[in-house]
Backbone of each chain as ProteinMPNN parsed JSONL, in Angstrom:
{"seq_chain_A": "XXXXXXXXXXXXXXXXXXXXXXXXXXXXXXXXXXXXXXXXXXXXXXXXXXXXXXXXXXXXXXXXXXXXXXX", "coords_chain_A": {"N_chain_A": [[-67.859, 177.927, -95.286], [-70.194, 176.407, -93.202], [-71.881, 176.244, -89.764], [-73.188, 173.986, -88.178], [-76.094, 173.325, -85.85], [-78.128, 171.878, -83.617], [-81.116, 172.176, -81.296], [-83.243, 171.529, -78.62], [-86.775, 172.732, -78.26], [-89.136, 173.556, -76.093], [-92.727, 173.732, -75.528], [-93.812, 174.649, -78.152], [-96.768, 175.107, -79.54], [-97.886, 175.631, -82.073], [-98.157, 176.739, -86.133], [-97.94, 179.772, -85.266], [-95.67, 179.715, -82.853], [-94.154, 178.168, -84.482], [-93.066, 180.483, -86.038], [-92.581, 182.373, -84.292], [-89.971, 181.678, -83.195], [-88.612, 181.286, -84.947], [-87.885, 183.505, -86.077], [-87.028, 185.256, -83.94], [-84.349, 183.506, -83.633], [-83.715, 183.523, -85.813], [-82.83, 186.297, -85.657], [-80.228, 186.124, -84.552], [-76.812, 187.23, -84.765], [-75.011, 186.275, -87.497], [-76.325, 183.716, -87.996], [-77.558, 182.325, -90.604], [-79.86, 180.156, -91.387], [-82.741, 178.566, -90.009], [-84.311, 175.955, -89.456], [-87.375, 174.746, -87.61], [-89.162, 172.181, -86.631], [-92.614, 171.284, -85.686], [-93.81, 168.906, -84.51], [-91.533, 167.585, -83.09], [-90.274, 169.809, -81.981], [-87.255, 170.006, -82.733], [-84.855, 172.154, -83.732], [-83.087, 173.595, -85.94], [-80.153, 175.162, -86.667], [-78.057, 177.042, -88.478], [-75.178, 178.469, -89.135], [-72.669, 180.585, -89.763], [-70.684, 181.078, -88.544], [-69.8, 179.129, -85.132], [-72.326, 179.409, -83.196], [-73.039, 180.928, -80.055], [-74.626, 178.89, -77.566], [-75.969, 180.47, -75.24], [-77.138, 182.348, -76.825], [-78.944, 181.319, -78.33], [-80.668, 180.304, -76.44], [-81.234, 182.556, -75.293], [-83.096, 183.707, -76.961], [-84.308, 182.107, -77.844], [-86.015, 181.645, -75.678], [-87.342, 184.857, -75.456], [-88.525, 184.689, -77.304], [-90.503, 183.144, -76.171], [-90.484, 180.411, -75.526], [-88.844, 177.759, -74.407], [-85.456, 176.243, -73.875], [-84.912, 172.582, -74.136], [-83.657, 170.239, -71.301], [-80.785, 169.596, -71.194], [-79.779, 166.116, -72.104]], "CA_chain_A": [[-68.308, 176.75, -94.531], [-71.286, 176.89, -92.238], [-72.226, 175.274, -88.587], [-75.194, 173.578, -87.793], [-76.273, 172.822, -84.202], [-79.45, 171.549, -83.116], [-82.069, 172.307, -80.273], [-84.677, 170.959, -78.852], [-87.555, 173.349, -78.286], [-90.493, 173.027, -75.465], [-93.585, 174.843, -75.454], [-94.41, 174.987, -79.466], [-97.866, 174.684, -79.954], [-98.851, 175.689, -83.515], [-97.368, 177.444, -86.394], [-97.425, 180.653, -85.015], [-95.43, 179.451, -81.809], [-92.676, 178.138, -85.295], [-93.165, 181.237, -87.198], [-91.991, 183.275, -83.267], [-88.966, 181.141, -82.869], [-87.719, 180.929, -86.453], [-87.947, 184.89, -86.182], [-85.894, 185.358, -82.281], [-83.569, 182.97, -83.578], [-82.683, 183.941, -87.011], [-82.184, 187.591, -85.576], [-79.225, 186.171, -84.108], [-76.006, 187.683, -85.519], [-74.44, 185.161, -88.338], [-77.64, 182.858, -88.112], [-77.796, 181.974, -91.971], [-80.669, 179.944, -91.565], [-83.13, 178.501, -88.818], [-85.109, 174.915, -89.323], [-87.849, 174.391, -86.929], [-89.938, 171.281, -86.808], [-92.827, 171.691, -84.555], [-93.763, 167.615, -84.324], [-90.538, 167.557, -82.421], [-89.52, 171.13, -81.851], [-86.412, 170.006, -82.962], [-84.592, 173.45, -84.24], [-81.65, 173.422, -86.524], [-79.413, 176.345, -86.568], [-77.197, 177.092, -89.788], [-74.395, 179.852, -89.181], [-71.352, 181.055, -90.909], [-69.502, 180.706, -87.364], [-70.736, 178.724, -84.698], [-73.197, 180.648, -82.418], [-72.826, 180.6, -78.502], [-76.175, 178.338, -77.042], [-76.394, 180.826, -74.378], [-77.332, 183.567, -77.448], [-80.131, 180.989, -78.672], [-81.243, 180.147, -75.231], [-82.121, 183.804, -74.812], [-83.319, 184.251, -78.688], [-85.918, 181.016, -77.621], [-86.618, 182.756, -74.398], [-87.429, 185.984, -76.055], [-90.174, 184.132, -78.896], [-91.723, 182.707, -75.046], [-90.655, 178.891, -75.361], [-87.679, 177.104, -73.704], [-84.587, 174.944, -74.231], [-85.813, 171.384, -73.613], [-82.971, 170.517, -70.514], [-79.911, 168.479, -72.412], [-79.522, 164.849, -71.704]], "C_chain_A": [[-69.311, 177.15, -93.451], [-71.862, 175.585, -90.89], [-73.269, 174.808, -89.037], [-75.04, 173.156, -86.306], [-77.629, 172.703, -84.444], [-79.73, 171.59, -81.873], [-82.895, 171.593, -80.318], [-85.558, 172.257, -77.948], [-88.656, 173.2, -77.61], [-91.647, 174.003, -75.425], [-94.378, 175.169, -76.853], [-95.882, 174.356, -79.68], [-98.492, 174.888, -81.471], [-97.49, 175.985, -84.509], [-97.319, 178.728, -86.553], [-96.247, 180.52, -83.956], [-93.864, 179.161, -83.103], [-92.48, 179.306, -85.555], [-91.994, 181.915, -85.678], [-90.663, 182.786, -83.079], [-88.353, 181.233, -83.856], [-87.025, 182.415, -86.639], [-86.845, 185.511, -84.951], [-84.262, 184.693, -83.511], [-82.704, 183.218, -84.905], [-82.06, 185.319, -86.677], [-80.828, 187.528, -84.931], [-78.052, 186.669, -84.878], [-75.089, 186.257, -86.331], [-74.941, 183.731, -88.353], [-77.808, 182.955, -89.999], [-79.444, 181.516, -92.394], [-81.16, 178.696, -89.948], [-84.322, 177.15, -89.302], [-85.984, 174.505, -87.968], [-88.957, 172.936, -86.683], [-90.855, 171.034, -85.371], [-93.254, 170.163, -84.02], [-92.908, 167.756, -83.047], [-90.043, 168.362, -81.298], [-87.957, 170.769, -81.272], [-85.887, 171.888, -83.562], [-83.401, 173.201, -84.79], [-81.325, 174.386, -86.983], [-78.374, 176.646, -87.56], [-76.355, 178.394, -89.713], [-72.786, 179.612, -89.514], [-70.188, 180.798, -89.917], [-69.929, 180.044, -86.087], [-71.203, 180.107, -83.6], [-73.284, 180.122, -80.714], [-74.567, 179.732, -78.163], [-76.414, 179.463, -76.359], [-77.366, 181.816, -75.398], [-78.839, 182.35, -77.96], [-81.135, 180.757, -77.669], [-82.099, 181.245, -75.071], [-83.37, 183.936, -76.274], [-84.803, 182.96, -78.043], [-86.863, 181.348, -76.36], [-87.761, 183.777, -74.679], [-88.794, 185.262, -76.584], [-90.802, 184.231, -77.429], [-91.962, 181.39, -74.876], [-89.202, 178.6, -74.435], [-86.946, 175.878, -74.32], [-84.985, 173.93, -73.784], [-84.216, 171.34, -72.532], [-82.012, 169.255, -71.678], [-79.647, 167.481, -71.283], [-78.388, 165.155, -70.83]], "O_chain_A": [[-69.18, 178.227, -92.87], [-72.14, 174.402, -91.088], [-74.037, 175.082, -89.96], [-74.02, 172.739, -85.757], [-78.235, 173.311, -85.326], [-78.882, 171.153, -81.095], [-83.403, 171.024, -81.284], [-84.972, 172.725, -76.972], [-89.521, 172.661, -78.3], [-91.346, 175.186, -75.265], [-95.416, 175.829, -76.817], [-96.033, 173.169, -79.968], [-99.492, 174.294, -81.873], [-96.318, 175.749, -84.214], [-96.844, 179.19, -87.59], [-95.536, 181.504, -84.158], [-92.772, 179.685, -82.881], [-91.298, 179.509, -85.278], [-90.78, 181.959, -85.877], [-89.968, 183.721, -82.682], [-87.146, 181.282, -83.618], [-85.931, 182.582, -87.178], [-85.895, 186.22, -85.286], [-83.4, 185.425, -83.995], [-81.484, 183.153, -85.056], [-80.991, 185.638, -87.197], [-80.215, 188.574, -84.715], [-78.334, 186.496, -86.064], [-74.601, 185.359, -85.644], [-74.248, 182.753, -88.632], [-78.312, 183.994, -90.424], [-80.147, 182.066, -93.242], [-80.378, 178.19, -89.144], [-85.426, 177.649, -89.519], [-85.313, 173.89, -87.139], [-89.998, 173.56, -86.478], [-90.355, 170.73, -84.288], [-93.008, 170.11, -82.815], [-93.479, 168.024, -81.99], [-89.6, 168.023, -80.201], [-87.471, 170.982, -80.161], [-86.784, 172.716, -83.726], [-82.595, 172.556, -84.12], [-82.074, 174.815, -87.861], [-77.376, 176.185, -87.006], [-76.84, 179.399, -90.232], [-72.046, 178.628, -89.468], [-69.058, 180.428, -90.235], [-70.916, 180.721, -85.797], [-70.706, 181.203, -83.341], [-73.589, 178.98, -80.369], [-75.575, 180.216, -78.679], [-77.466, 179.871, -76.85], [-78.428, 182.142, -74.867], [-79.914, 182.93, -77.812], [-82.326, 180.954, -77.908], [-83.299, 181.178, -74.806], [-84.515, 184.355, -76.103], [-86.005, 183.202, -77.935], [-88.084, 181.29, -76.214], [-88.905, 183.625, -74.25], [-89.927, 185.434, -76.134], [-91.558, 185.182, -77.226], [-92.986, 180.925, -74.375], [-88.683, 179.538, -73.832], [-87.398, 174.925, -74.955], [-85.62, 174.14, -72.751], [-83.463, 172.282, -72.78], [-82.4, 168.455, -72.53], [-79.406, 167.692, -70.094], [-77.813, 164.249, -70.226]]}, "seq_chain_B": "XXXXXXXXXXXXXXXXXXXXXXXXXXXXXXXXXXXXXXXXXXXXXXXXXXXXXXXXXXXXXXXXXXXXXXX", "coords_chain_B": {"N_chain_B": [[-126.808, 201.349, -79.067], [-125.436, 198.022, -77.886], [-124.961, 194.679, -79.734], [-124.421, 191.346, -78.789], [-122.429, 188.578, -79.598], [-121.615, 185.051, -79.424], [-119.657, 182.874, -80.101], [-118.131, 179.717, -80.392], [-115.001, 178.614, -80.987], [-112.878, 176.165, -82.229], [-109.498, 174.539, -82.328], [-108.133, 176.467, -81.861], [-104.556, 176.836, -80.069], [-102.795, 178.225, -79.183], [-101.806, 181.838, -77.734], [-101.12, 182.923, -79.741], [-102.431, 181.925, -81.602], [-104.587, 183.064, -80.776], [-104.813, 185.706, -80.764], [-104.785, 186.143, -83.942], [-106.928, 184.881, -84.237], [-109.07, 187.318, -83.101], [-108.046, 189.625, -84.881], [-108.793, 188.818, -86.977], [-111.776, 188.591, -86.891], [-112.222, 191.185, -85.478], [-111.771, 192.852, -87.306], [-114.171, 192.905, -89.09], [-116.791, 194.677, -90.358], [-118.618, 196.967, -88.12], [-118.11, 195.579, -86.104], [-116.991, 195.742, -83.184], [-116.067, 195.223, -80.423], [-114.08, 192.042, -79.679], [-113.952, 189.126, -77.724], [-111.164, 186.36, -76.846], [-111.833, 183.601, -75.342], [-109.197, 180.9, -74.558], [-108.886, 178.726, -73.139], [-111.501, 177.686, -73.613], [-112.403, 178.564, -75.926], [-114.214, 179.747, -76.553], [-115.47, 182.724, -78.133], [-116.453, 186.172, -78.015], [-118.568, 188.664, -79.762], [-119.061, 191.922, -79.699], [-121.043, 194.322, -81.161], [-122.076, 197.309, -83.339], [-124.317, 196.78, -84.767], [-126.188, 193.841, -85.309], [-123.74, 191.058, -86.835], [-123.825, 189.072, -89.46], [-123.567, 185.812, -89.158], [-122.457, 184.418, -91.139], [-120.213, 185.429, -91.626], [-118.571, 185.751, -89.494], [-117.833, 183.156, -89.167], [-116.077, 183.128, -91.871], [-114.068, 184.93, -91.357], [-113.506, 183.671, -89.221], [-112.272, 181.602, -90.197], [-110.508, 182.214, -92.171], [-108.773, 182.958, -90.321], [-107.675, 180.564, -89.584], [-108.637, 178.65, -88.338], [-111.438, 176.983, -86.94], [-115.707, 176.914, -86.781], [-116.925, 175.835, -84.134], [-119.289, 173.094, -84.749], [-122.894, 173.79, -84.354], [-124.517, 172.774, -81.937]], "CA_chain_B": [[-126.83, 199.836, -78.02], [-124.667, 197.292, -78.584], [-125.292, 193.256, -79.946], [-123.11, 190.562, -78.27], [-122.844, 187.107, -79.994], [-120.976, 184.209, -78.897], [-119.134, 181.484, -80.83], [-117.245, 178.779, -79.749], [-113.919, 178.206, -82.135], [-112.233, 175.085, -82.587], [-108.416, 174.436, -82.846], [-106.557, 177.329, -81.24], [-103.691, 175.981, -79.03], [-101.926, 179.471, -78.02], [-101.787, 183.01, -77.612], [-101.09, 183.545, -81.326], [-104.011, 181.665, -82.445], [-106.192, 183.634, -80.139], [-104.568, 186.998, -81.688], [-104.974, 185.403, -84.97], [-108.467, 185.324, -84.726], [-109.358, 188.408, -82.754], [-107.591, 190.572, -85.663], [-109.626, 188.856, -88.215], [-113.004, 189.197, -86.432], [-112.021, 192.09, -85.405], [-111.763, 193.115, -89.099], [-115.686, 192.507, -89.846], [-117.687, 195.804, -90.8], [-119.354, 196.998, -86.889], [-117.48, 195.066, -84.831], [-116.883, 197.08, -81.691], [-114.991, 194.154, -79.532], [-113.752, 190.53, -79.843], [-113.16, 188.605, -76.353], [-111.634, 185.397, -77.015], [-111.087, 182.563, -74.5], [-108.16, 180.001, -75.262], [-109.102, 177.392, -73.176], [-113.276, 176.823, -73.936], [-112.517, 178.409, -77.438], [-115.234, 181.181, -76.525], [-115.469, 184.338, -78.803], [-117.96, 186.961, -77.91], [-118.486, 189.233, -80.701], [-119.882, 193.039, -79.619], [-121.03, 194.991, -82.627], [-123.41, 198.124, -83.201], [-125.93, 196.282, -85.277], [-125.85, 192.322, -85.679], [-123.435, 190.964, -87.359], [-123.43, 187.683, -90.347], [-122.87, 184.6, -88.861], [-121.663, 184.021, -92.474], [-119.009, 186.966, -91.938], [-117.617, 185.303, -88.359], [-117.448, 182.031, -90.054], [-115.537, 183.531, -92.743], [-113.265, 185.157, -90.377], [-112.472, 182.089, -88.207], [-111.215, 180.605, -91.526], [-109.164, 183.099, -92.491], [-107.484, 182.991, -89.525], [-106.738, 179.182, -90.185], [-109.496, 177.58, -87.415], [-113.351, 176.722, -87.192], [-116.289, 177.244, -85.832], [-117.646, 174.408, -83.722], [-120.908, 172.785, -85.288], [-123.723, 174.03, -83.364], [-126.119, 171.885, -81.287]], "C_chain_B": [[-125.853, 198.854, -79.091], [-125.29, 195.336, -79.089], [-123.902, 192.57, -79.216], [-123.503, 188.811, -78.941], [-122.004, 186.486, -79.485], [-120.335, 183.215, -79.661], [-118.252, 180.892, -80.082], [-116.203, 178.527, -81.213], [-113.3, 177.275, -81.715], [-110.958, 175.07, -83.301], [-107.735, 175.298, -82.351], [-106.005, 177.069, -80.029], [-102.844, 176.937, -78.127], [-102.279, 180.742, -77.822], [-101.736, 183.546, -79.069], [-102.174, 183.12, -81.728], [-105.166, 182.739, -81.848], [-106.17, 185.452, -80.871], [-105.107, 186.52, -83.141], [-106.874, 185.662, -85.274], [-109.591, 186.586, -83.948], [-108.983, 189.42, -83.723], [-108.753, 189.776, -86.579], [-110.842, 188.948, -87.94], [-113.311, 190.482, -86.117], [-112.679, 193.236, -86.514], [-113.28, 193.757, -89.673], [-116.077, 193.519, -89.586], [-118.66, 195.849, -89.273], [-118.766, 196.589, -86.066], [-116.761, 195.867, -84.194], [-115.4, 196.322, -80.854], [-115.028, 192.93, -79.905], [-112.726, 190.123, -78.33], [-112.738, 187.289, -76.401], [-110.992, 184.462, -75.69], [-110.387, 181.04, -74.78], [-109.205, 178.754, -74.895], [-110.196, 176.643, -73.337], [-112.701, 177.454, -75.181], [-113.807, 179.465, -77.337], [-114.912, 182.029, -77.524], [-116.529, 184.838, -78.465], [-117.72, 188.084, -78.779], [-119.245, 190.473, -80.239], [-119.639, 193.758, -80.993], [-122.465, 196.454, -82.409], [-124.523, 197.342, -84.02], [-125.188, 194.67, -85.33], [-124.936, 192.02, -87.087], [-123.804, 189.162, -88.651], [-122.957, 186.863, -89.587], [-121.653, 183.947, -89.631], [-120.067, 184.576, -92.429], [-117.954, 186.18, -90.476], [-117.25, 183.682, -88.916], [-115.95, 182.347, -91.285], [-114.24, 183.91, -92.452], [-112.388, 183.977, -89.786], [-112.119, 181.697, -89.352], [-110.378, 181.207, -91.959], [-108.117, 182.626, -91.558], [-106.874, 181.951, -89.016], [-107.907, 178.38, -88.893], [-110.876, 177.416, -88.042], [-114.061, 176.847, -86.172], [-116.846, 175.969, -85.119], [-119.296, 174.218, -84.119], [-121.889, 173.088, -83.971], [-124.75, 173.062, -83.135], [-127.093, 171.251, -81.717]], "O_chain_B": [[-125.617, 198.855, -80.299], [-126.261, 194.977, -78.424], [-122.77, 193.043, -79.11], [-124.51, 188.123, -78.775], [-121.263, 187.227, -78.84], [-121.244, 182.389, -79.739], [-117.631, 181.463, -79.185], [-116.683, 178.291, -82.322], [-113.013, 177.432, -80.528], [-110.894, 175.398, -84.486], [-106.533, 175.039, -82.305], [-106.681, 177.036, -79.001], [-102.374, 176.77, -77.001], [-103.503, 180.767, -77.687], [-102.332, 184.566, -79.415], [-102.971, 183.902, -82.245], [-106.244, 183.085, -82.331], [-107.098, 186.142, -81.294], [-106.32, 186.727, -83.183], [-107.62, 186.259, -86.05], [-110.775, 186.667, -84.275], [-109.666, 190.42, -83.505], [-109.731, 190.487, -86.808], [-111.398, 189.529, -88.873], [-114.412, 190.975, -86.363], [-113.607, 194.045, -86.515], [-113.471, 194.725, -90.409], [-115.886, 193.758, -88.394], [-119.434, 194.903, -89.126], [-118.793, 197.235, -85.019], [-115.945, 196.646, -84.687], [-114.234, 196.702, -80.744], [-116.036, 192.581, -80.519], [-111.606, 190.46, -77.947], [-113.658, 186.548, -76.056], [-109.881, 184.64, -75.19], [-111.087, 180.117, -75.196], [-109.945, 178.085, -75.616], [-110.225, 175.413, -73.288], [-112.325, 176.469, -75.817], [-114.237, 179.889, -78.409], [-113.708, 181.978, -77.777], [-117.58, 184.2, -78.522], [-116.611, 188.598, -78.629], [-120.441, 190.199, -80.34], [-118.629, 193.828, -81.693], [-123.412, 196.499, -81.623], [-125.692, 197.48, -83.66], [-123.985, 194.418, -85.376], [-125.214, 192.521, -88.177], [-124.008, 188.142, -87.993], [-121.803, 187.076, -89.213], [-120.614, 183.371, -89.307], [-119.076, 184.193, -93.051], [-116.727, 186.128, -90.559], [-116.067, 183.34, -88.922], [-114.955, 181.622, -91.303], [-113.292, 183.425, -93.069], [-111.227, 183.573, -89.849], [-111.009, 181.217, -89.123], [-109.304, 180.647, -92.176], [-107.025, 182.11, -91.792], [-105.9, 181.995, -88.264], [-107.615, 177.192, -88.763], [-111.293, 177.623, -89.182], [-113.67, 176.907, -85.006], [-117.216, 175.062, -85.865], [-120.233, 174.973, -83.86], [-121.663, 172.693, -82.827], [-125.61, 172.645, -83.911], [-127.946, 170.827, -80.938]]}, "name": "protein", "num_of_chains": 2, "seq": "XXXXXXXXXXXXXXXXXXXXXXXXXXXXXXXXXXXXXXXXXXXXXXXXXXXXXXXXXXXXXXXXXXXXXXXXXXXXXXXXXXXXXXXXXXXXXXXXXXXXXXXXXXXXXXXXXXXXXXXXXXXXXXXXXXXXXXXXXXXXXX"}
């Protein structure tokens, strides 16, 4: 069975800006798979167990974009 | 002695685009340096002998932009 969580993503300007985030964020440990949509920069997160935010926070950090702030 | 040309490129929005097309100008047979500036979209091209307009054209497309129509 596998999570999903969703982000939202500020700062994406192209698709190198997806390609850097898809790349941070899949290196996370038990990250399956990593949906980015840069329209939005929605991000949808697919793992085998769920994954702490704080570990994507840094992982979106890292690429050089930011968590949008949650409602 | 060196040549210095100038183009203006069209479409790059970040830091990757501007890598993006500094590696592929870069690339072109002579080319010495590639300076590019994000926010006018500048490139200045130093080379030991002149290079093809055809060849920096060619370039900026590779690396997924354009050149702005000249004057």
């Amino acid at each position: 069975m596998s999570e999903t969580s969703t982000y939202t993503v500020v700062g994406m300007t192209c698709g190198h800006c997806v390609a850097s985030v898809s790349e941070e964020v899949g290196a996370i440990a038990g990250v399956e798979n990593v949906d980015v949509d840069l329209a939005s920069g929605r991000v949808t997160v697919t793992s085998g167990s769920p994954v702490d935010e704080a570990q994507v926070k840094a992982a979106v950090e890292e690429a050089g974009y930011a968590l949008a702030p949650t409602a």
